[in-house]
Short mmCIF file of the C-alpha atoms (twelve columns), coordinates in Angstrom:
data_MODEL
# 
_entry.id   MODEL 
# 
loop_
_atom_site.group_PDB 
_atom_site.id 
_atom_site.type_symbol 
_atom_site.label_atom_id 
_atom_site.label_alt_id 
_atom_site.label_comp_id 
_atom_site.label_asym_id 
_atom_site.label_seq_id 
_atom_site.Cartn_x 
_atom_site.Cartn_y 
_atom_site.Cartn_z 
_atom_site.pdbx_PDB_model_num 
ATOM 1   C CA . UNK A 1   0.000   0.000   0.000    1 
ATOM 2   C CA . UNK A 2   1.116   3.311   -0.900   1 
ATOM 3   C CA . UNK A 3   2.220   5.922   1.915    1 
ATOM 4   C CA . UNK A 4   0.685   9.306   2.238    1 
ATOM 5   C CA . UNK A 5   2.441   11.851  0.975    1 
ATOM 6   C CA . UNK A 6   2.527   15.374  1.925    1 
ATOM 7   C CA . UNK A 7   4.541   18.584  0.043    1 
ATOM 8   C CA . UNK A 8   4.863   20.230  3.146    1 
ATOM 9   C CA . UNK A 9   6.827   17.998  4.858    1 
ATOM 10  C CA . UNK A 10  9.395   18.392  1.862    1 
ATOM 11  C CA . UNK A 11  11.284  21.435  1.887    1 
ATOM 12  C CA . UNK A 12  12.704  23.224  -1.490   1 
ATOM 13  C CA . UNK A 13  16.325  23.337  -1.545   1 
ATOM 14  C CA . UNK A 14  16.575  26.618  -3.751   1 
ATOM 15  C CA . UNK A 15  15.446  29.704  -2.433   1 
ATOM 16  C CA . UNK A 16  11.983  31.436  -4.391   1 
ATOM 17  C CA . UNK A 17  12.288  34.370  -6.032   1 
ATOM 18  C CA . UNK A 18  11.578  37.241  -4.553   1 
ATOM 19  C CA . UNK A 19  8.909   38.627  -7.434   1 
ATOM 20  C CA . UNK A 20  8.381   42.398  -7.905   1 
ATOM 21  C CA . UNK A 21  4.809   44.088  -6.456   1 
ATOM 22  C CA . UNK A 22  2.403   45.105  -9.026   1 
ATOM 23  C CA . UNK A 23  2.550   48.896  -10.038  1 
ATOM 24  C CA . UNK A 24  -0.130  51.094  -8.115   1 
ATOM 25  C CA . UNK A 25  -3.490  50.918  -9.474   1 
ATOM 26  C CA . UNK A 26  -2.760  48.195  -12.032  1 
ATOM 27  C CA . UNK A 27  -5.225  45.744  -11.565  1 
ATOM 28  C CA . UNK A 28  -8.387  48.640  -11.197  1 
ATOM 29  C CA . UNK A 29  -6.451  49.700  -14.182  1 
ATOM 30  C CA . UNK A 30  -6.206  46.614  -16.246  1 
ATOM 31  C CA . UNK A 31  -9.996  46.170  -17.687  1 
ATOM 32  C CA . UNK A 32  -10.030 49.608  -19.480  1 
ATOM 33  C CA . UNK A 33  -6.200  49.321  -20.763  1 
ATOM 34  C CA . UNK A 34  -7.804  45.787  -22.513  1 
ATOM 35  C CA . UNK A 35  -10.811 47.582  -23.456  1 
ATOM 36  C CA . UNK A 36  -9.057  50.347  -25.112  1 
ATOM 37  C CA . UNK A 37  -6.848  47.997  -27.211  1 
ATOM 38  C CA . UNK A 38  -9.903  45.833  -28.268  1 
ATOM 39  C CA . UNK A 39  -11.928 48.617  -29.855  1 
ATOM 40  C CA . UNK A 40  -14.055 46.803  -32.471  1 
ATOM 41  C CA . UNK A 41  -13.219 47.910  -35.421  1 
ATOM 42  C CA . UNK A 42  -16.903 49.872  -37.514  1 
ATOM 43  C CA . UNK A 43  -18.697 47.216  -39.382  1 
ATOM 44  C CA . UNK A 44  -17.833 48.632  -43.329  1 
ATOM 45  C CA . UNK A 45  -20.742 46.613  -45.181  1 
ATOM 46  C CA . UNK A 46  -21.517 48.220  -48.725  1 
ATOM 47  C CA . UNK A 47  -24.976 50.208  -48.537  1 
ATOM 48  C CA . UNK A 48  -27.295 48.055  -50.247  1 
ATOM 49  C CA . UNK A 49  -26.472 44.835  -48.492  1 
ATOM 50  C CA . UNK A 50  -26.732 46.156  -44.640  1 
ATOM 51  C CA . UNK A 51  -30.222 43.862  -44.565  1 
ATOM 52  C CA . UNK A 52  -27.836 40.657  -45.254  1 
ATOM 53  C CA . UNK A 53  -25.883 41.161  -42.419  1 
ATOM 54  C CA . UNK A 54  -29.061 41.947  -39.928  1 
ATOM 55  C CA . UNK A 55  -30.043 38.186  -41.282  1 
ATOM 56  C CA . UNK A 56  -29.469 35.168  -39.156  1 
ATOM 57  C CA . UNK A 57  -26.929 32.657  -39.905  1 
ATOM 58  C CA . UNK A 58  -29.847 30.077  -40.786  1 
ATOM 59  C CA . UNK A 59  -31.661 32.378  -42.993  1 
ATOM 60  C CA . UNK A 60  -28.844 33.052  -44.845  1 
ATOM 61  C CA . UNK A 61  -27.892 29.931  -45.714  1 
ATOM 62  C CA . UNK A 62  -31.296 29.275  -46.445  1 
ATOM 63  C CA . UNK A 63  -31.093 32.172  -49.208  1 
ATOM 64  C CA . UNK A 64  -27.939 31.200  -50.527  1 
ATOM 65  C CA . UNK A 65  -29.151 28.132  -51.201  1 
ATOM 66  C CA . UNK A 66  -32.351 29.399  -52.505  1 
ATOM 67  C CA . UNK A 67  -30.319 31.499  -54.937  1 
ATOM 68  C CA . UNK A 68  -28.219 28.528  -56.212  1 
ATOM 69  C CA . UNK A 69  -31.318 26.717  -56.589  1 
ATOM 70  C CA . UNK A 70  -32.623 29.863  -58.718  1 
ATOM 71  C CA . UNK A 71  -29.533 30.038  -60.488  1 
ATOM 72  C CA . UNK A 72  -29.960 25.788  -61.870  1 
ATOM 73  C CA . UNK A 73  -33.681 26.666  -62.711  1 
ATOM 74  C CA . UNK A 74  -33.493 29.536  -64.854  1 
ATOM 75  C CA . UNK A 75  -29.929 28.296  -66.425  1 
ATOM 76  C CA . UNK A 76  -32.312 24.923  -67.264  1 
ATOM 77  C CA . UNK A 77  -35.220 26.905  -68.800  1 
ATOM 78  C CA . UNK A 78  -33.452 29.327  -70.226  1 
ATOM 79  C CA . UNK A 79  -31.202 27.228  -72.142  1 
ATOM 80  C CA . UNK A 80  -32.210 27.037  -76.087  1 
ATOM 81  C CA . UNK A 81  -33.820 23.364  -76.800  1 
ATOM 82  C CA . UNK A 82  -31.675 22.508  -79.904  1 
ATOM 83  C CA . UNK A 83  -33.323 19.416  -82.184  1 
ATOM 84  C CA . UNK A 84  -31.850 15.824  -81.511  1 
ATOM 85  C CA . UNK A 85  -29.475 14.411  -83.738  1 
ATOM 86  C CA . UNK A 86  -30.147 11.337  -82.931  1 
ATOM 87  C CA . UNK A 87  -33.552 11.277  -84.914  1 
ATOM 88  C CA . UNK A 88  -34.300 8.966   -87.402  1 
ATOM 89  C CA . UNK A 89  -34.340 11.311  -90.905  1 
ATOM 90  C CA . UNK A 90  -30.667 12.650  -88.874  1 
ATOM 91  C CA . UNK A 91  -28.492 9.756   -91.135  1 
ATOM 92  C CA . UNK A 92  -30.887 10.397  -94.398  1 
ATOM 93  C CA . UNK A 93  -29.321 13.863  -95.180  1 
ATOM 94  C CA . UNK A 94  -25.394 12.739  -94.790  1 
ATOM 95  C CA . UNK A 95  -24.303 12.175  -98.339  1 
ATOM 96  C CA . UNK A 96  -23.015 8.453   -98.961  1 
ATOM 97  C CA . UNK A 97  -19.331 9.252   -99.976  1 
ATOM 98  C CA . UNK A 98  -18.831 11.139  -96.938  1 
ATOM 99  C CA . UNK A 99  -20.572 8.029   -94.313  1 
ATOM 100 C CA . UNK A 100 -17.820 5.850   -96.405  1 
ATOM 101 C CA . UNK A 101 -14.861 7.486   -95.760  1 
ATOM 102 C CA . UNK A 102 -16.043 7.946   -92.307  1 
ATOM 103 C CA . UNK A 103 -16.113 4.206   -92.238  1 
ATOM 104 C CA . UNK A 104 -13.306 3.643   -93.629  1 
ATOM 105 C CA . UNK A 105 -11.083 6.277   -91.694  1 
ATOM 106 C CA . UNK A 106 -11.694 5.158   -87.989  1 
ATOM 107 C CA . UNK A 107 -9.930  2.311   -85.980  1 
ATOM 108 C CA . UNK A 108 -13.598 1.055   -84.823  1 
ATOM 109 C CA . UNK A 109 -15.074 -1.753  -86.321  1 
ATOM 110 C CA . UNK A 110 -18.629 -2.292  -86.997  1 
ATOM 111 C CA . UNK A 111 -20.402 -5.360  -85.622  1 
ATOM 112 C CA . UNK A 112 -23.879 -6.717  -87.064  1 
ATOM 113 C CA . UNK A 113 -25.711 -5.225  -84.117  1 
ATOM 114 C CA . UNK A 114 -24.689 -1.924  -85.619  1 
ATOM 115 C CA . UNK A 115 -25.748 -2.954  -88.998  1 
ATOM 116 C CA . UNK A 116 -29.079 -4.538  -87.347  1 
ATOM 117 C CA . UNK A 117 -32.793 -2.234  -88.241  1 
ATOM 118 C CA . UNK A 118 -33.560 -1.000  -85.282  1 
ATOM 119 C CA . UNK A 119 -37.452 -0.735  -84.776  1 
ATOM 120 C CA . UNK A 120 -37.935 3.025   -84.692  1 
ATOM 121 C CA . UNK A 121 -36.481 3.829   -87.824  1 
ATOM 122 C CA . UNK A 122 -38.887 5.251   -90.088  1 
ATOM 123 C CA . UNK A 123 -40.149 2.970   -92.861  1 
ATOM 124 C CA . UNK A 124 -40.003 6.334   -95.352  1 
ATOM 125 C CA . UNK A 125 -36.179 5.424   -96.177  1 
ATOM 126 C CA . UNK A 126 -36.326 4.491   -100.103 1 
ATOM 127 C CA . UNK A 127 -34.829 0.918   -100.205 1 
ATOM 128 C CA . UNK A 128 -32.242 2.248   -102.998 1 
ATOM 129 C CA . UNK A 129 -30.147 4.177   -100.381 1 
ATOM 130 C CA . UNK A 130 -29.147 0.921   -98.997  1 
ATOM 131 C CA . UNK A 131 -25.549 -0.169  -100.212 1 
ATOM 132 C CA . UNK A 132 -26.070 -3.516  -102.261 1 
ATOM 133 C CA . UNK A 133 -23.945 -6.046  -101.554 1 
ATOM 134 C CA . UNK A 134 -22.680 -8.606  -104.563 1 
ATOM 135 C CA . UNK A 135 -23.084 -12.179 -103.377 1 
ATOM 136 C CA . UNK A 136 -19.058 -12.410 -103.953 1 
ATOM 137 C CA . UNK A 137 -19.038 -9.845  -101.218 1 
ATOM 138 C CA . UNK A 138 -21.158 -11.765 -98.745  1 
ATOM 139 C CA . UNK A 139 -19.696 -15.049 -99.277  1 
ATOM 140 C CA . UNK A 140 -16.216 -13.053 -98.486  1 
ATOM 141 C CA . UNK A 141 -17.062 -11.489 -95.592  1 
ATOM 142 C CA . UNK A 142 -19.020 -14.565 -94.244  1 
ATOM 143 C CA . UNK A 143 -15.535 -16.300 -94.951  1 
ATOM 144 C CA . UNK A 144 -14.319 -14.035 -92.367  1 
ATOM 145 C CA . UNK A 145 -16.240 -14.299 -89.665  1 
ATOM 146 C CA . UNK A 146 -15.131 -17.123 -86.700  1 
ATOM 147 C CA . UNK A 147 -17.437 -19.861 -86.486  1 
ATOM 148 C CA . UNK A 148 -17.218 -22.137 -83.412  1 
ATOM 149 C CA . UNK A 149 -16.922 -25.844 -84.990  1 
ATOM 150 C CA . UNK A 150 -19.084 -27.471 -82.839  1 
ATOM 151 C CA . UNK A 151 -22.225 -26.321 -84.300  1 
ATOM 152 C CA . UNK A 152 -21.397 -27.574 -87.649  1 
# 
C-alpha cells in the first residue's frame, strides 16, 4: 500500500524568487487598458447589403441556397432546346461518300448489331439508299467471320 504523501513535509532546496509588487493601481487599471486595445473595429458593409448582415446565420444559408437553386432553374429553362441528332431522318441527309470514308477512316469496327434495323427507324427510307452487296461480297465477308466448330 502506498504511503501518504505530503509537500509540506518536503522542503525546497533553492530559495523562491523574490517577485516584484504590481505597479499602483494596475489591476483597477487593467480592464479599461484591454478595453481600449480591443476597440471593435466599424462594421464597413456596402450600402445596399446592410439587410444581409441583420439576417441570421440560418436564414442566410437558407437564401444562398435558394439562390443557387434559382440560379440551376433559370440556367435549365433558359437554355435554347436545340433538335436531336439522334432522330431517325438525322443519317438520311449525310451524303453516302462522306458516311464511307467515315467508315473507312476510324480504328472502330462495326459489328452486325450496328448494322441490325432498329425498330424506330422510319419505314419512309427508299430501299435504294441501302448499299447492295454482290453475293461475292457476302460469301467473303461470311468467310471471315469465326465460327465455333461445334455447331457444324
Amino acid at each position: 500500500m502506498n504511503t501518504p504523501f505530503n509537500l509540506d513535509e518536503h522542503r525546497r532546496n533553492r530559495p523562491r524568487p523574490t517577485l516584484a509588487p504590481p505597479p499602483e493601481r494596475y489591476f483597477e487599471q487593467l480592464p479599461m487598458r484591454v478595453m481600449q486595445r480591443v476597440q471593435s473595429a466599424p462594421a464597413g458593409t456596402a450600402p445596399g447589403w446592410g439587410w444581409l448582415a441583420a439576417l441570421t446565420a440560418p436564414m442566410r444559408t437558407a437564401l444562398a441556397s435558394a439562390v443557387v437553386l434559382g440560379g440551376f432553374a433559370a440556367a435549365f429553362w433558359l437554355t435554347p432546346t436545340a433538335p436531336l441528332a439522334s432522330s431517325p431522318d438525322a443519317l438520311a441527309h449525310v451524303p453516302q461518300e462522306q458516311l464511307l470514308n467515315y467508315l473507312l477512316t476510324t480504328d472502330q469496327r462495326i459489328t452486325l448489331v450496328d448494322l441490325a434495323e432498329v425498330p424506330g427507324t422510319s419505314l419512309a427510307t427508299p430501299a435504294n439508299t441501302y448499299w447492295q452487296a454482290s453475293p461475292d461480297e457476302v460469301r467473303e465477308l461470311l468467310d471471315q467471320q469465326l465460327a465455333d466448330e461445334s455447331y457444324l
